[in-house]
OpenMM code with the backbone's topology and positions (N, CA, C; nanometers):
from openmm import Vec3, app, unit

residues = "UNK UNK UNK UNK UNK UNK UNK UNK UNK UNK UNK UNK UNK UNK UNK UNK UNK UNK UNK UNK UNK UNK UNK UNK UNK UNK UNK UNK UNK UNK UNK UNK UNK UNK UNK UNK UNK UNK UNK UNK UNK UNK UNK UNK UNK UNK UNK UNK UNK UNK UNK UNK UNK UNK UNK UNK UNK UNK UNK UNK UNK UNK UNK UNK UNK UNK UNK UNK UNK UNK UNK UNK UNK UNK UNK UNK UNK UNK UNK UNK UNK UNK UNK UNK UNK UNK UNK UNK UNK UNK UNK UNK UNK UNK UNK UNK UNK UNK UNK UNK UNK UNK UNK UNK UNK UNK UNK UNK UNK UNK UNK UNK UNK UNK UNK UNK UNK UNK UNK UNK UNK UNK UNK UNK UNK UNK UNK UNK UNK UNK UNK UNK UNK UNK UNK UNK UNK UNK UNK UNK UNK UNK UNK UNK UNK UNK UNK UNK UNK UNK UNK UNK UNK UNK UNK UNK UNK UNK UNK UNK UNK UNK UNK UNK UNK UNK UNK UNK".split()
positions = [
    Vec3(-0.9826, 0.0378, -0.3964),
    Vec3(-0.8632, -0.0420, -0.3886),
    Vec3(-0.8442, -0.1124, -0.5221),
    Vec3(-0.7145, -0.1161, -0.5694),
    Vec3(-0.6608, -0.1864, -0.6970),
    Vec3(-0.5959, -0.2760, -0.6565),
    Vec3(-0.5821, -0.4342, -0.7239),
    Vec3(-0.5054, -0.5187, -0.6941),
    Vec3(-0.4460, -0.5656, -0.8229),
    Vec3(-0.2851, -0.6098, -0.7827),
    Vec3(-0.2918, -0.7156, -0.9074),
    Vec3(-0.0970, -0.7518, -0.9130),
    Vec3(-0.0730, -0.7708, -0.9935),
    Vec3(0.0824, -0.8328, -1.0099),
    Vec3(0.1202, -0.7587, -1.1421),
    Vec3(0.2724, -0.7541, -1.0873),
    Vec3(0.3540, -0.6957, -1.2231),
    Vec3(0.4027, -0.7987, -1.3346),
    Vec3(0.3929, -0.9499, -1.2609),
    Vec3(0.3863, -1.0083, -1.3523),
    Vec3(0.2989, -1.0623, -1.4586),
    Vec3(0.1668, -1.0452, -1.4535),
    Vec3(0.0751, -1.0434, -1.4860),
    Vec3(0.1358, -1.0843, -1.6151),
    Vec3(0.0410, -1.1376, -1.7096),
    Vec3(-0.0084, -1.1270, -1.8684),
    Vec3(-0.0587, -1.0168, -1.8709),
    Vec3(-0.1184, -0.9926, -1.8040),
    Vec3(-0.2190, -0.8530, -1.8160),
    Vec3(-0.1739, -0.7369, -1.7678),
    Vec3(-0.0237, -0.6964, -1.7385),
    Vec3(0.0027, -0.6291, -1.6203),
    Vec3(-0.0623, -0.4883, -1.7666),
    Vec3(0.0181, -0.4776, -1.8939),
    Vec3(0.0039, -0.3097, -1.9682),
    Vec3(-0.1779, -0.3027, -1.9962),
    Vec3(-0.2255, -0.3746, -1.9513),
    Vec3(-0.3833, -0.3436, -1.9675),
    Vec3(-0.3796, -0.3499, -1.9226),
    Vec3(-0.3710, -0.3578, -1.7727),
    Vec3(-0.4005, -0.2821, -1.6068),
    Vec3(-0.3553, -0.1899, -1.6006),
    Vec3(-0.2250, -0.1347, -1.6211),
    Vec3(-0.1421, -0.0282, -1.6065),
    Vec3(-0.2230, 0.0966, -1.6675),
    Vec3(-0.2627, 0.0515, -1.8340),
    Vec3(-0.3425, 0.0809, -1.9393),
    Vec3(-0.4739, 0.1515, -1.8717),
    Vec3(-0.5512, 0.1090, -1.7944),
    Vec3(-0.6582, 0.1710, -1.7915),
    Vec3(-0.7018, 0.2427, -1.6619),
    Vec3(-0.5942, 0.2436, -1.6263),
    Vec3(-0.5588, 0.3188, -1.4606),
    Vec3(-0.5232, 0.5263, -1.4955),
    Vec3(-0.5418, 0.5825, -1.4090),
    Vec3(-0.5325, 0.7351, -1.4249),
    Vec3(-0.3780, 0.7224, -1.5078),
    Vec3(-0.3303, 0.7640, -1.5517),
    Vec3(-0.1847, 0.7607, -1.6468),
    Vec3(-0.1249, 0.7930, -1.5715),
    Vec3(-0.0877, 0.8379, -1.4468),
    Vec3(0.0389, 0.8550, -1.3277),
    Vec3(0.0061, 0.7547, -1.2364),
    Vec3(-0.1085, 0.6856, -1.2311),
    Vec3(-0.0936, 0.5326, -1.1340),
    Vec3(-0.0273, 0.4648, -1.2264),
    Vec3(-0.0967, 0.4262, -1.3646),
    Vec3(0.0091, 0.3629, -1.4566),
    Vec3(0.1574, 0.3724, -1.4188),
    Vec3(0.2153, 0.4850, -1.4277),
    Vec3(0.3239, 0.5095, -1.4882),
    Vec3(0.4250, 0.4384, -1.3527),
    Vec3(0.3842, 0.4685, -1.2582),
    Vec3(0.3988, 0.4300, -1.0734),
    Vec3(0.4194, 0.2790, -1.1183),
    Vec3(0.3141, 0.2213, -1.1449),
    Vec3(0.3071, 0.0547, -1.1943),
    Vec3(0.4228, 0.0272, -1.2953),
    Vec3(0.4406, 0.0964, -1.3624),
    Vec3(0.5600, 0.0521, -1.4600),
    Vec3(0.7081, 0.0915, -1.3476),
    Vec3(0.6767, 0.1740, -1.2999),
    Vec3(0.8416, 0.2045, -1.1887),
    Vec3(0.8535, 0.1301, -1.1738),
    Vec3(0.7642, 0.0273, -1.0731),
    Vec3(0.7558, -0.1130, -0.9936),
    Vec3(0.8525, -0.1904, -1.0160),
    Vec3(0.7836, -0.2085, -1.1780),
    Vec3(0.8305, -0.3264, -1.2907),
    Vec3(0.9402, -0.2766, -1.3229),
    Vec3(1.0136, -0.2052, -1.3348),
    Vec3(1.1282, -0.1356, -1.4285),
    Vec3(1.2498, -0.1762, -1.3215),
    Vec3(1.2226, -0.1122, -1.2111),
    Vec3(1.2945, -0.0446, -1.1235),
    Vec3(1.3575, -0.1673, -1.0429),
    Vec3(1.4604, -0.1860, -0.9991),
    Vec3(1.4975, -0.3373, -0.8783),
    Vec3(1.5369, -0.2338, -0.7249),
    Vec3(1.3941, -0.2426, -0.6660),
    Vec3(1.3619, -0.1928, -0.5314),
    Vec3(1.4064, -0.2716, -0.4397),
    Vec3(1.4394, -0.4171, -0.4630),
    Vec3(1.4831, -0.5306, -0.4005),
    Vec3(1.6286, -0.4996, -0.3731),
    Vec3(1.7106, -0.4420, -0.4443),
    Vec3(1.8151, -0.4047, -0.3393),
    Vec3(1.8544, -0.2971, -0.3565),
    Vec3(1.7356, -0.1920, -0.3332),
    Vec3(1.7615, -0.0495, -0.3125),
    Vec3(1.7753, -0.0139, -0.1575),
    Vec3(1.8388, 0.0891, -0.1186),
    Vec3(1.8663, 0.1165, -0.0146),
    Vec3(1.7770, 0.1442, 0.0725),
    Vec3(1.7362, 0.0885, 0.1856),
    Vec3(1.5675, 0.0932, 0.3179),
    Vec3(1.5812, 0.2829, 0.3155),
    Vec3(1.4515, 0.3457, 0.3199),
    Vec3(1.4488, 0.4459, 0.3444),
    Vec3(1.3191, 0.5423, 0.3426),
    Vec3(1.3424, 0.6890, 0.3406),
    Vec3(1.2436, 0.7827, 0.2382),
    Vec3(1.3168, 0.8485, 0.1607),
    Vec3(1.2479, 0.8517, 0.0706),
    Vec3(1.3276, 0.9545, -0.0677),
    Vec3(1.2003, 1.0010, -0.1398),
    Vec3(1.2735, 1.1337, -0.2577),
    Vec3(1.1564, 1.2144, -0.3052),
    Vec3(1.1837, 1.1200, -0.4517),
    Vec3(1.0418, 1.1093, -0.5282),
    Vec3(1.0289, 1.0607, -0.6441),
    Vec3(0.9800, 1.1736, -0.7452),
    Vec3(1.0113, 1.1912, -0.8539),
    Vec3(0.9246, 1.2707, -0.9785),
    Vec3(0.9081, 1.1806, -1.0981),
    Vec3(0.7670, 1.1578, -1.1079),
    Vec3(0.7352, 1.1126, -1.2315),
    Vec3(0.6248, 1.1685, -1.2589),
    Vec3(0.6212, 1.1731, -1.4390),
    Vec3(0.5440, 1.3112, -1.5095),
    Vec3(0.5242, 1.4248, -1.4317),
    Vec3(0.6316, 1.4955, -1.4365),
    Vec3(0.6639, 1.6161, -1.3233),
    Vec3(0.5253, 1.6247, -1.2188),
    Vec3(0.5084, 1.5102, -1.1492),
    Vec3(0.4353, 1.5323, -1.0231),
    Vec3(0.5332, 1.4563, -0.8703),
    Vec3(0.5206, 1.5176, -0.7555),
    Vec3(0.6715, 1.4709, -0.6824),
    Vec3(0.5584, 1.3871, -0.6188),
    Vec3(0.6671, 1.2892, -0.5381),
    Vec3(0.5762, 1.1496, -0.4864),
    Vec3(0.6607, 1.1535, -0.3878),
    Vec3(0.6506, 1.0351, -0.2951),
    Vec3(0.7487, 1.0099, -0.1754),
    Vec3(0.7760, 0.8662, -0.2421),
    Vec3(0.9052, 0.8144, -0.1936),
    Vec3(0.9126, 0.6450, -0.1997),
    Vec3(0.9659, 0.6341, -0.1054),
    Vec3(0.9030, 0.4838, -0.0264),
    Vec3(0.9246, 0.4557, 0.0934),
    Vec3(1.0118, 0.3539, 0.0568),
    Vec3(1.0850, 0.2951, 0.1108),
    Vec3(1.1878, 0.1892, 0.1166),
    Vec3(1.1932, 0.0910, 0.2071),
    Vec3(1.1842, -0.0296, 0.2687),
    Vec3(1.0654, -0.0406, 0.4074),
    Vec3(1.1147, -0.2239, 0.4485),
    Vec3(1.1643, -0.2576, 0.4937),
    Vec3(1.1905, -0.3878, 0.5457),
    Vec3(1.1310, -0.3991, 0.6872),
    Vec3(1.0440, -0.5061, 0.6892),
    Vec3(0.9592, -0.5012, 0.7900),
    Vec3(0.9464, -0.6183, 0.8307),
    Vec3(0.8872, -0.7005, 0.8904),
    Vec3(0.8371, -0.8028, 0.9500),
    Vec3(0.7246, -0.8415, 0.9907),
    Vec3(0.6385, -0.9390, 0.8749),
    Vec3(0.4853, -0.9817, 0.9360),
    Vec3(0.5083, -0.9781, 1.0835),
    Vec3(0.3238, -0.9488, 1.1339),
    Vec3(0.2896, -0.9662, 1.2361),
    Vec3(0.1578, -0.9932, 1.2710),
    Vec3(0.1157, -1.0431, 1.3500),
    Vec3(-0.0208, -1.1382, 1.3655),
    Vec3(-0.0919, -1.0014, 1.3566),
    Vec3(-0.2238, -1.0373, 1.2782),
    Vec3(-0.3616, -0.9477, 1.2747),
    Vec3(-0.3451, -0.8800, 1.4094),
    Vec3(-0.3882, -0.9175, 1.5186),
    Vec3(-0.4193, -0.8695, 1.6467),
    Vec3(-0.2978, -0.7656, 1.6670),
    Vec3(-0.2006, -0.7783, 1.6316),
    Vec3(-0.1057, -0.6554, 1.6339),
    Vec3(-0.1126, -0.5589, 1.5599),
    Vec3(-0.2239, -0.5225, 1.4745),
    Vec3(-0.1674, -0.4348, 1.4069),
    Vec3(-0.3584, -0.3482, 1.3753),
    Vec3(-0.3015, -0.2670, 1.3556),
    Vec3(-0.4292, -0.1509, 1.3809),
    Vec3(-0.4714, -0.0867, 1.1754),
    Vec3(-0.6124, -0.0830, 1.1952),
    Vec3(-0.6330, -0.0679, 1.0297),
    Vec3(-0.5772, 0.0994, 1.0171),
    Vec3(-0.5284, 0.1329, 0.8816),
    Vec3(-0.4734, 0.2739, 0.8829),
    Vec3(-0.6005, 0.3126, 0.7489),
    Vec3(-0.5815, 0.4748, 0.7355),
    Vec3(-0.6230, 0.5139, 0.6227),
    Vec3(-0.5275, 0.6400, 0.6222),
    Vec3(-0.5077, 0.7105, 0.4726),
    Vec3(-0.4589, 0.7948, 0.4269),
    Vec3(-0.5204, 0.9042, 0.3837),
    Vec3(-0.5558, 1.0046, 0.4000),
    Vec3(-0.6591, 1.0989, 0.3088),
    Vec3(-0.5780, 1.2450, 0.1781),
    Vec3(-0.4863, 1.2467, 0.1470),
    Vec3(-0.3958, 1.3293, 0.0955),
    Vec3(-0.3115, 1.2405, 0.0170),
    Vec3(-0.3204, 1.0728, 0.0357),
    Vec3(-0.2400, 1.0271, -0.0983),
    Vec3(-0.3201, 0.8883, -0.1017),
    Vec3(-0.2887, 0.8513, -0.2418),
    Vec3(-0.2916, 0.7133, -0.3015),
    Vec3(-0.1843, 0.6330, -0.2208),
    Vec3(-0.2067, 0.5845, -0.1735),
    Vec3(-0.1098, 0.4299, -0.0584),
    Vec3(-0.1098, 0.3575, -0.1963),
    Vec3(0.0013, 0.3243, -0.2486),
    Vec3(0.0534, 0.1906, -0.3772),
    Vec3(0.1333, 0.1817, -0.3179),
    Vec3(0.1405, 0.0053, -0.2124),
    Vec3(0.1952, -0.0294, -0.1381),
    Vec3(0.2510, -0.2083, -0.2136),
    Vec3(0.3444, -0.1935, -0.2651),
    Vec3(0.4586, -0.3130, -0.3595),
    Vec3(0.5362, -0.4116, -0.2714),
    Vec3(0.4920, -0.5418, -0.2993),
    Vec3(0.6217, -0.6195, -0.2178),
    Vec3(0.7240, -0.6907, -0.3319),
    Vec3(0.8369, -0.6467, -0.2782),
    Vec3(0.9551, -0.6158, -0.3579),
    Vec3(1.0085, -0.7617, -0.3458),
    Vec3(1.0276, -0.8354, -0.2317),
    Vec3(1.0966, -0.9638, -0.1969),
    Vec3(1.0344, -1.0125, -0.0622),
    Vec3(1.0293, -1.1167, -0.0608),
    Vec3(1.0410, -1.1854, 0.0728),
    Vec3(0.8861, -1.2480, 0.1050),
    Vec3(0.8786, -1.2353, 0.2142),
    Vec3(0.6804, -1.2720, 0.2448),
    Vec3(0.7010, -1.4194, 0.2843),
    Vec3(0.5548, -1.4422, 0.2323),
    Vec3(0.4501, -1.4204, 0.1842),
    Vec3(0.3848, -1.2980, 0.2799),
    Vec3(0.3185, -1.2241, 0.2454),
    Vec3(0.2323, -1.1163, 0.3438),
    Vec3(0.0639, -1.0912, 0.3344),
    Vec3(0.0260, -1.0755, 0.4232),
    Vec3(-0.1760, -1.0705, 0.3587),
    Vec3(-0.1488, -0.8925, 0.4582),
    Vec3(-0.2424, -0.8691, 0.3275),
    Vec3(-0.2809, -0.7343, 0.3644),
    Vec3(-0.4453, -0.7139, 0.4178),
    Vec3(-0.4663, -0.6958, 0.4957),
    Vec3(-0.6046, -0.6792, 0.5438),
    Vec3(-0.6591, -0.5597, 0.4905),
    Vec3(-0.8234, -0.5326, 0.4860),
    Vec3(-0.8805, -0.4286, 0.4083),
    Vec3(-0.9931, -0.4986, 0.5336),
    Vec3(-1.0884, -0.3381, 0.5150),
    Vec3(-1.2157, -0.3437, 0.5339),
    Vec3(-1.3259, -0.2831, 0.4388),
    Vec3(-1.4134, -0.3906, 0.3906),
    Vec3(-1.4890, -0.3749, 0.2667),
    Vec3(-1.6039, -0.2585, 0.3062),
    Vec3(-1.6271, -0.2346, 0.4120),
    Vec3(-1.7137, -0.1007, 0.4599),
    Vec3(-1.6548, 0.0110, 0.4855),
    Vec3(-1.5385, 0.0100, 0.4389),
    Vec3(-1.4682, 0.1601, 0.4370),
    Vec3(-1.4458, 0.2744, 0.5203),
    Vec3(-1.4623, 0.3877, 0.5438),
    Vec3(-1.4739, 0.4325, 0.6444),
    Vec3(-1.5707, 0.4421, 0.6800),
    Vec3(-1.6242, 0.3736, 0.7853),
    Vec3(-1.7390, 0.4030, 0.8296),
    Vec3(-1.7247, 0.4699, 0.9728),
    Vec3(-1.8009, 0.4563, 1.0508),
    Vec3(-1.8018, 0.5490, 1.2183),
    Vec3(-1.7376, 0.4591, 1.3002),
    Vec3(-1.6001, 0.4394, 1.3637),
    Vec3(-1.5113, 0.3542, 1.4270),
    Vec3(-1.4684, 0.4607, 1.5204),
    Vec3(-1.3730, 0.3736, 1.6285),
    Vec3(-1.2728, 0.4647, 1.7368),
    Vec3(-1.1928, 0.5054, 1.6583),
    Vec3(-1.1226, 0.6264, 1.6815),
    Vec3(-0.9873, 0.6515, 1.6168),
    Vec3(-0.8569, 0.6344, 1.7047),
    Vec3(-0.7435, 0.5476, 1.6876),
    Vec3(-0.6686, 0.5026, 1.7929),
    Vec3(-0.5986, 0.6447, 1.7968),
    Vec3(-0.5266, 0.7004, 1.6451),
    Vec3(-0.4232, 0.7834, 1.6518),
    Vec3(-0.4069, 0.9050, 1.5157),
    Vec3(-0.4491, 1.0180, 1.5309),
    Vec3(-0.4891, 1.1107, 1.4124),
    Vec3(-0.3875, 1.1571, 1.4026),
    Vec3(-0.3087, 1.1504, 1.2560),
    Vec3(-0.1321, 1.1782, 1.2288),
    Vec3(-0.1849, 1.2258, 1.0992),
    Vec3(-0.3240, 1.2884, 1.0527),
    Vec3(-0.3765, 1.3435, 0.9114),
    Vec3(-0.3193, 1.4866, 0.9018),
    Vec3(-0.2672, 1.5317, 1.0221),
    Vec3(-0.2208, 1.6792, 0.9785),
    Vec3(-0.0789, 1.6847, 0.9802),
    Vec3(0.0117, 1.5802, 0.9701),
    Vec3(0.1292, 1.5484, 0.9942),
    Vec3(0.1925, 1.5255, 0.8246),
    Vec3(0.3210, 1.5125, 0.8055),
    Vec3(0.3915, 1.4556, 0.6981),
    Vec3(0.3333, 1.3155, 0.6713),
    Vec3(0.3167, 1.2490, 0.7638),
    Vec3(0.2653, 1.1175, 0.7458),
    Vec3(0.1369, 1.0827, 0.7489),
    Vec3(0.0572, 1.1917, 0.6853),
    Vec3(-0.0540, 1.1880, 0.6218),
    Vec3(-0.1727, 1.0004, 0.6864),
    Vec3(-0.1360, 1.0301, 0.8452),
    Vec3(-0.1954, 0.8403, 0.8520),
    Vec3(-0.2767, 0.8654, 0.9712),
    Vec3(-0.4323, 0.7978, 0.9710),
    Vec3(-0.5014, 0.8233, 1.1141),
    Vec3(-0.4486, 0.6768, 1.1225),
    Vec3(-0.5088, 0.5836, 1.2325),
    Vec3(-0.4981, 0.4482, 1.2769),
    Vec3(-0.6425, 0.4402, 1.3461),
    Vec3(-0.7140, 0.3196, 1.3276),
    Vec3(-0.8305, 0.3292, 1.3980),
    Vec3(-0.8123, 0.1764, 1.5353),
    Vec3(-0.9023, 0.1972, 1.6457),
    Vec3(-0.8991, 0.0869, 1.7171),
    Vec3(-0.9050, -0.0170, 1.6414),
    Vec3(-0.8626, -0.1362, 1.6907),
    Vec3(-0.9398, -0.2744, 1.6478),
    Vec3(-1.0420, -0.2915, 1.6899),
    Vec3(-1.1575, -0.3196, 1.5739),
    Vec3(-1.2678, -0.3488, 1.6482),
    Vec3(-1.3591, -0.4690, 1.6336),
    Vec3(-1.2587, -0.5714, 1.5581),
    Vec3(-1.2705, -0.6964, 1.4999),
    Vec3(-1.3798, -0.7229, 1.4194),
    Vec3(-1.3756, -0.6597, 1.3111),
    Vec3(-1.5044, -0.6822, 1.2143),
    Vec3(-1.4742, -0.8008, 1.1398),
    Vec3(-1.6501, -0.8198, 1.1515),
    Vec3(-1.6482, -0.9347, 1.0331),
    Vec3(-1.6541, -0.9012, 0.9028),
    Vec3(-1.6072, -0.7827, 0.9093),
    Vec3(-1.6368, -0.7235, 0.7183),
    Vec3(-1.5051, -0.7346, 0.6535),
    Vec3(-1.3836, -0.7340, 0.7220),
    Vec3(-1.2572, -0.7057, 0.6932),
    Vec3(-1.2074, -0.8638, 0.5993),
    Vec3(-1.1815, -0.8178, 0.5087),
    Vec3(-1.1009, -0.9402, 0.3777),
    Vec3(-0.9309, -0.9321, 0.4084),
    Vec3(-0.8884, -1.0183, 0.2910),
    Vec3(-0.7686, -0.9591, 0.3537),
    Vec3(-0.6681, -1.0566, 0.1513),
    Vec3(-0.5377, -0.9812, 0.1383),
    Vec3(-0.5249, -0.9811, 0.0034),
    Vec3(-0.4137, -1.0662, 0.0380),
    Vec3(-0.3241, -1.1717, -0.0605),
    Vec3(-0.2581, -1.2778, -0.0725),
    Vec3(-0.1199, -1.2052, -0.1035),
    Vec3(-0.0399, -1.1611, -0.0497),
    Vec3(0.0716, -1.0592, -0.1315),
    Vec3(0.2276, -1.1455, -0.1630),
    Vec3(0.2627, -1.2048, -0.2823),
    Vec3(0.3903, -1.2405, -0.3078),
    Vec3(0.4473, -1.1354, -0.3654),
    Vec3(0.6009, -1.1684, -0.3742),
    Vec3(0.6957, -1.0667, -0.4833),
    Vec3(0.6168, -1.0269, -0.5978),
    Vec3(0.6088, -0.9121, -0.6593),
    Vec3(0.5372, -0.8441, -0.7589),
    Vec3(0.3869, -0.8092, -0.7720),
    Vec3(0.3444, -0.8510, -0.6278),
    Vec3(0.2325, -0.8320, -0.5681),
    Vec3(0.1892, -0.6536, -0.5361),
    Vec3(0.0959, -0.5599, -0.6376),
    Vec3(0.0757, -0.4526, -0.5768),
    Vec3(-0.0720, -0.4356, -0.4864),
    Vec3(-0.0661, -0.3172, -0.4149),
    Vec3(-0.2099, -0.2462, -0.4076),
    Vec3(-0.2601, -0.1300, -0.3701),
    Vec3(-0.3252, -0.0464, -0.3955),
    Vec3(-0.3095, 0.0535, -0.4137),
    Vec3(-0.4580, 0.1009, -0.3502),
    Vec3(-0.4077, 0.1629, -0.2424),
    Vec3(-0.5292, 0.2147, -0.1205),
    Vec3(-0.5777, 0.3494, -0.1855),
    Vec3(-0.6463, 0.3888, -0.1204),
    Vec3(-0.7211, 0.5166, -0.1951),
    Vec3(-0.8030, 0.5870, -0.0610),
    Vec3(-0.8232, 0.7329, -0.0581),
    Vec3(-0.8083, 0.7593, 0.1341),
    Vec3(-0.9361, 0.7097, 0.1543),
    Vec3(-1.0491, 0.6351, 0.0972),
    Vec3(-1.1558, 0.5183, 0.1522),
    Vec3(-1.1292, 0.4221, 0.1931),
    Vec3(-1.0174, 0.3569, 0.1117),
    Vec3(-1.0003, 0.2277, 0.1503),
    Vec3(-0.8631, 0.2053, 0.3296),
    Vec3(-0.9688, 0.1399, 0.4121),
    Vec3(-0.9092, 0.1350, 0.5219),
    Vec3(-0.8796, -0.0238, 0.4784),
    Vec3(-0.7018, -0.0404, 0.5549),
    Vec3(-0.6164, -0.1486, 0.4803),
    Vec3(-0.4976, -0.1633, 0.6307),
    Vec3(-0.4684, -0.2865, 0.6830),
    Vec3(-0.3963, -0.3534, 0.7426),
    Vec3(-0.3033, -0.4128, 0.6482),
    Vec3(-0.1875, -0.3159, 0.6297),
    Vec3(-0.0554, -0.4066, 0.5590),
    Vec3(0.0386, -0.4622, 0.6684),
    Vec3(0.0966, -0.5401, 0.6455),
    Vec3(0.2603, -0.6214, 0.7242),
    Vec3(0.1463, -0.7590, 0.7788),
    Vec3(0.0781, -0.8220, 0.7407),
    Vec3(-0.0181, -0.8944, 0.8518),
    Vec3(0.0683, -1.0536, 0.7703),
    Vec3(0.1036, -1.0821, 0.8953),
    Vec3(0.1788, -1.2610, 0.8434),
    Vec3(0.1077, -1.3416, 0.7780),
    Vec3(0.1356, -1.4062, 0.6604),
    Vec3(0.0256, -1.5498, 0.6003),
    Vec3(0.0600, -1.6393, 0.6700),
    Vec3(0.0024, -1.7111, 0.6800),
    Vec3(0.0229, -1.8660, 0.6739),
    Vec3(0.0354, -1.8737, 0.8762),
    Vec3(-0.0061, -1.7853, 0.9604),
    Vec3(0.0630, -1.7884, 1.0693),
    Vec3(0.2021, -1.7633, 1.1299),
    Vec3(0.2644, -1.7326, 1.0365),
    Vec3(0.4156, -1.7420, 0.9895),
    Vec3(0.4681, -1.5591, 0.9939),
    Vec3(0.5286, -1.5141, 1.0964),
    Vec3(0.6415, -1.4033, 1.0265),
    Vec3(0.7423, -1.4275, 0.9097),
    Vec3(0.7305, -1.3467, 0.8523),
    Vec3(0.8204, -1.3242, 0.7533),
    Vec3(0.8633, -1.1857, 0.7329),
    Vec3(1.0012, -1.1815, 0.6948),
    Vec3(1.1042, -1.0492, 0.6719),
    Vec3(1.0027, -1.0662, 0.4960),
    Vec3(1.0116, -0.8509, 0.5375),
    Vec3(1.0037, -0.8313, 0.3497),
    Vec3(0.9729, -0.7244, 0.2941),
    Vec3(1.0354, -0.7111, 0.1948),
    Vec3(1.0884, -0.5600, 0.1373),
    Vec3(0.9731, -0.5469, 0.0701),
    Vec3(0.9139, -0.4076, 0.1692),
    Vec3(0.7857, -0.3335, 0.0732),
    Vec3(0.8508, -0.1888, 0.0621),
    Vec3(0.7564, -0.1672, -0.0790),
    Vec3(0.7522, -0.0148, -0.1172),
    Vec3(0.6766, 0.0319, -0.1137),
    Vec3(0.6474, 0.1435, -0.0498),
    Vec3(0.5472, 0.2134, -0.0650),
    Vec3(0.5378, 0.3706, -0.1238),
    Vec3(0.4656, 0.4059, -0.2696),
    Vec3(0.4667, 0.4884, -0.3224),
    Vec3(0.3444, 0.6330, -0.2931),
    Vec3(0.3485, 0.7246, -0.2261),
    Vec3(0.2774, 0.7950, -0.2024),
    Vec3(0.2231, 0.9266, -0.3020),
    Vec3(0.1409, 0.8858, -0.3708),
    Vec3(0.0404, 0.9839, -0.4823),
    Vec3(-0.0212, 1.0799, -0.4312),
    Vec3(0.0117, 1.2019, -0.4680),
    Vec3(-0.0839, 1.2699, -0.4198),
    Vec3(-0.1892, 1.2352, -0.5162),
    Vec3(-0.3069, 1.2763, -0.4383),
    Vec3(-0.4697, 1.2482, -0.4646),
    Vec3(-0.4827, 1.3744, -0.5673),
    Vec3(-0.4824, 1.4567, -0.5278),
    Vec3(-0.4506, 1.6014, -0.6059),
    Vec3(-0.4430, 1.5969, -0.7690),
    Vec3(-0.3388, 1.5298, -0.7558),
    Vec3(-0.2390, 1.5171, -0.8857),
    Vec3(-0.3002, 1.4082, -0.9321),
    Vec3(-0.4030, 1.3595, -0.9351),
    Vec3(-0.4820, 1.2981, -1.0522),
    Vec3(-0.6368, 1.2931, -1.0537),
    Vec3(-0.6059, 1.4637, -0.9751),
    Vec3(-0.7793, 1.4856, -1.0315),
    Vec3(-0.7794, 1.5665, -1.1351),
    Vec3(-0.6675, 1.6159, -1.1706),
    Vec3(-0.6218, 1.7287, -1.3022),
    Vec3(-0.6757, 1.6760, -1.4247),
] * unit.nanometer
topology = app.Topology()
chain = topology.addChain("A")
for resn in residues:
    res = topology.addResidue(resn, chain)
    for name in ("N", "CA", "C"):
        topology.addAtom(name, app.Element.getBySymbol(name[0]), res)
């Protein structure tokens, strides 16, 4: 898992030392005003490799609602565009041997879901506007999870990498 902000001081030395098509994804972020792009899916090409972009207005929801996912066929670089605050949950033991609620790995939507099984291993990330992070198919990750106790409306993006395309 990668974390960090586009606003950064530091954002072109993060960008900088990342595979050069996560980079380049990180600079879309920054470039691009996703904040009032149209909610959706659409196909992306950058450095002729095709991506998906998700378009995504959603609504925190308490931990207990929401089930950890993993991806195995793409990089999850999951951007909040406006709104929040949002905490993204992670589990620092990765995949390890859990229930599986719902296996969607042979599907377009490349997503298993596992039970809740309330670990004490699970962290969880602080997400404002320009807030990225970028899952990797180890990292098992609870996004939309409310801060503060609080729902909040808020425009995420989510950019789907193939894994593939930056082992070249």
């Amino acid at each position: 898992m990668i974390y960090g902000n586009i606003n950064s001081p530091m954002f072109e030395e993060q960008a900088g030392i990342l595979p050069p098509l996560l980079g380049e994804v990180l600079r879309f972020l920054k470039e691009t005003d996703l904040a009032s792009h149209e909610p959706g899916v659409f196909d992306l090409e950058l450095s002729g490799e095709k991506l998906i972009l998700q378009v995504l207005d959603l609504v925190t929801s308490p931990r207990e609602a929401l089930r950890p996912e993993i991806h195995v066929k793409n990089v999850d670089v999951q951007f909040l565009a406006s709104g929040g605050p949002e905490r993204a949950g992670f589990d620092s033991l990765g995949r390890k041997e859990r229930p599986v609620s719902e296996d969607l790995l042979t599907t377009p939507r490349d997503i298993l879901f596992y039970e809740d099984t309330g670990d004490k291993t699970e962290g969880s990330l602080y997400m404002e506007p320009g807030t990225y992070a970028m899952y990797f198919p180890w990292d098992v990750h609870i996004p939309a999870v409310s801060a503060e106790g609080k729902a909040a409306s808020i425009r995420k993006i989510v950019v789907k990498v193939p894994l593939k395309a930056l082992m070249k």
